[in-house]
Backbone as CSV, one residue per row, in Angstrom:
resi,resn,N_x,N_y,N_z,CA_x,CA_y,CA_z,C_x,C_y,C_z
1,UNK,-11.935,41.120,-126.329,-10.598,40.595,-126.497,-10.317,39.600,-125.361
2,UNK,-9.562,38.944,-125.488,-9.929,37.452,-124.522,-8.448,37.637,-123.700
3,UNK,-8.716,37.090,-122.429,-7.365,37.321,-121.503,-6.389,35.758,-122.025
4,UNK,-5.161,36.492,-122.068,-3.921,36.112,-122.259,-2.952,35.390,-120.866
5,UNK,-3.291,33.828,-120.264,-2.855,33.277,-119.302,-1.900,34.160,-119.079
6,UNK,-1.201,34.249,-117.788,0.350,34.738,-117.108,1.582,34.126,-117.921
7,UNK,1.273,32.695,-117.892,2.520,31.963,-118.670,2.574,32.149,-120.162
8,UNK,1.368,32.496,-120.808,1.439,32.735,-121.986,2.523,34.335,-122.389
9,UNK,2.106,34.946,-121.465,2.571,36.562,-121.596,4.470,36.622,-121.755
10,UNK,4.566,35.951,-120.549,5.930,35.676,-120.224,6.866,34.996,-121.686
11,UNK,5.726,34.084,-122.375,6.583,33.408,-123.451,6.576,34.157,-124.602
12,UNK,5.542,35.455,-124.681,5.170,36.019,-125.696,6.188,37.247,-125.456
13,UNK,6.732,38.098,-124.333,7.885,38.897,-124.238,9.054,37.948,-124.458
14,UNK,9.135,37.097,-124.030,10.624,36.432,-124.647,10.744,36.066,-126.159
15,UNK,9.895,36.060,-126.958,10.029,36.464,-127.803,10.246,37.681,-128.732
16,UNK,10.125,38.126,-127.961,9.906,39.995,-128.854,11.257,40.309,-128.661
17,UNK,11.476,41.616,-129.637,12.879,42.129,-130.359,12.569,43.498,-129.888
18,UNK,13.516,44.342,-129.636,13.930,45.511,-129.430,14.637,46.218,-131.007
19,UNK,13.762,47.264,-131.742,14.898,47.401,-132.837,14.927,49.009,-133.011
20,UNK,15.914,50.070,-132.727,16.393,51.137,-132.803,16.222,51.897,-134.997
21,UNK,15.554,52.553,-135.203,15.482,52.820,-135.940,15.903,54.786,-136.368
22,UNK,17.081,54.947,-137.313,17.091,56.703,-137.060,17.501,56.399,-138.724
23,UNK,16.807,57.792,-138.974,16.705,58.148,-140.940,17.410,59.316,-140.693
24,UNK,17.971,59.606,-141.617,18.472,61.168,-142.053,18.869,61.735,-143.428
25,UNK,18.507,63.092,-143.572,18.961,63.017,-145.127,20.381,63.220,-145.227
26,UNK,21.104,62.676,-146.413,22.396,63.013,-146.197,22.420,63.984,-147.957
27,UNK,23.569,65.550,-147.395,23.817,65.909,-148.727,24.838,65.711,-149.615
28,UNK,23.965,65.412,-150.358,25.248,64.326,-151.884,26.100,65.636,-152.543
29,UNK,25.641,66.962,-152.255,26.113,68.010,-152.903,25.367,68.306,-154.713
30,UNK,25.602,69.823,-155.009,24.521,70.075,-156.177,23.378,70.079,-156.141
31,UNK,23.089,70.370,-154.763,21.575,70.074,-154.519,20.521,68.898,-154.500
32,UNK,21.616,67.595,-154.467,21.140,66.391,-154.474,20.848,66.148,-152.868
33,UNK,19.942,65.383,-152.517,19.969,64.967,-151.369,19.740,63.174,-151.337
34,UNK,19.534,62.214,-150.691,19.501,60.997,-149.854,19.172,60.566,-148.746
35,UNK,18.135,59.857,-148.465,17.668,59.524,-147.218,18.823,58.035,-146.831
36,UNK,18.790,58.002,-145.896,19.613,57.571,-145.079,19.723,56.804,-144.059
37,UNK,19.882,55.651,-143.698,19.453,55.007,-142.223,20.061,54.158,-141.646
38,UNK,19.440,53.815,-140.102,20.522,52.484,-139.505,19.907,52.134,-138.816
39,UNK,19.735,50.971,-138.882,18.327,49.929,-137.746,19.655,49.248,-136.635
40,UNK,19.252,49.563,-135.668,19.786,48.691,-134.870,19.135,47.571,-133.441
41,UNK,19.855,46.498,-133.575,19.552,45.658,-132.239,19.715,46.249,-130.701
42,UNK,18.664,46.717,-130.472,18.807,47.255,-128.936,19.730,46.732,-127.881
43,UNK,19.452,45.019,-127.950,19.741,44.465,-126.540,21.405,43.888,-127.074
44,UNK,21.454,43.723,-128.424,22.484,43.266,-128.963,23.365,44.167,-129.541
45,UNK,23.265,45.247,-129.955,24.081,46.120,-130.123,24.360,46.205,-132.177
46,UNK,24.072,44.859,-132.305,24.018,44.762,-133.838,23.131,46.200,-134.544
47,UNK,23.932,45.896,-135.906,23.720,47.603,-136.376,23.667,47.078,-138.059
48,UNK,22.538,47.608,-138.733,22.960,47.677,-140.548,22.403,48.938,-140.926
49,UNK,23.219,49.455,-141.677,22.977,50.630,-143.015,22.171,50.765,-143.924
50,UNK,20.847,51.332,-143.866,20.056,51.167,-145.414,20.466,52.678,-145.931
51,UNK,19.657,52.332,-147.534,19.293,53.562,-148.038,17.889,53.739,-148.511
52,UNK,17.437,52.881,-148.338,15.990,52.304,-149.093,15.086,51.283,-147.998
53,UNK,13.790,51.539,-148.013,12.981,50.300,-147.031,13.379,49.272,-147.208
54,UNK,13.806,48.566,-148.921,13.658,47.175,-149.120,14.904,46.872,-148.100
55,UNK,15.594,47.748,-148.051,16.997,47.504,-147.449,16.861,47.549,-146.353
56,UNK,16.407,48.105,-145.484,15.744,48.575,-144.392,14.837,47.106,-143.959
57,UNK,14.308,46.461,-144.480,13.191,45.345,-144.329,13.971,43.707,-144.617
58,UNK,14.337,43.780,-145.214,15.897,42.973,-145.314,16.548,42.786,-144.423
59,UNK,17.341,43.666,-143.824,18.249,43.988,-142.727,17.309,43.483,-141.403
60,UNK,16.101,43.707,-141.105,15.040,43.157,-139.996,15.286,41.857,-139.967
61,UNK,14.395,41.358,-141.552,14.530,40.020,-141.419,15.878,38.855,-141.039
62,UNK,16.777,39.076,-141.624,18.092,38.775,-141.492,18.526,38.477,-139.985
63,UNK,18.454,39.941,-139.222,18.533,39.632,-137.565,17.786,39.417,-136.980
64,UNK,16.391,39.308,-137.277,15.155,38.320,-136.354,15.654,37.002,-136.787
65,UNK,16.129,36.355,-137.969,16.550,34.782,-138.202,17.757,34.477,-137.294
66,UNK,18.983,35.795,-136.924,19.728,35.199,-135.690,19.384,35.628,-134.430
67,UNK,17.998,35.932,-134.322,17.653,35.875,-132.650,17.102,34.664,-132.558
68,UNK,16.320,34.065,-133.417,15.635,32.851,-133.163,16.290,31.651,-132.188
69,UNK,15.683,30.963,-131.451,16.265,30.264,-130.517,15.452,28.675,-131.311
């Protein structure tokens, strides 16, 4: 694996994202259940609701397009 200059490293963490991820089931009652979730922006505090990956993967993309500099 080939070494990665100093200045390269530095530009390659300023790029990177921090993202908080917690699932839970929630009960719908009748013995139904629902998985459940909320991705959030670490350094930013930004927060979205899934119920589903696509939603979940969506919600990523969306706030990596407003970190972009």
């Amino acid at each position: 694996m080939p070494k990665i200059p100093a200045e390269q490293k530095a530009e390659l963490v300023s790029h990177s994202q921090l993202f908080m991820v917690r699932v839970w089931c929630e009960d719908l009652g009748e013995g139904r259940t629902e998985w459940r979730g909320k991705v959030q922006h670490v350094t930013r505090g930004e927060a979205r609701y899934f119920r589903d990956w696509t939603t979940l993967i969506a919600a990523l993309q969306e706030m990596l397009k407003t970190s972009e500099i």
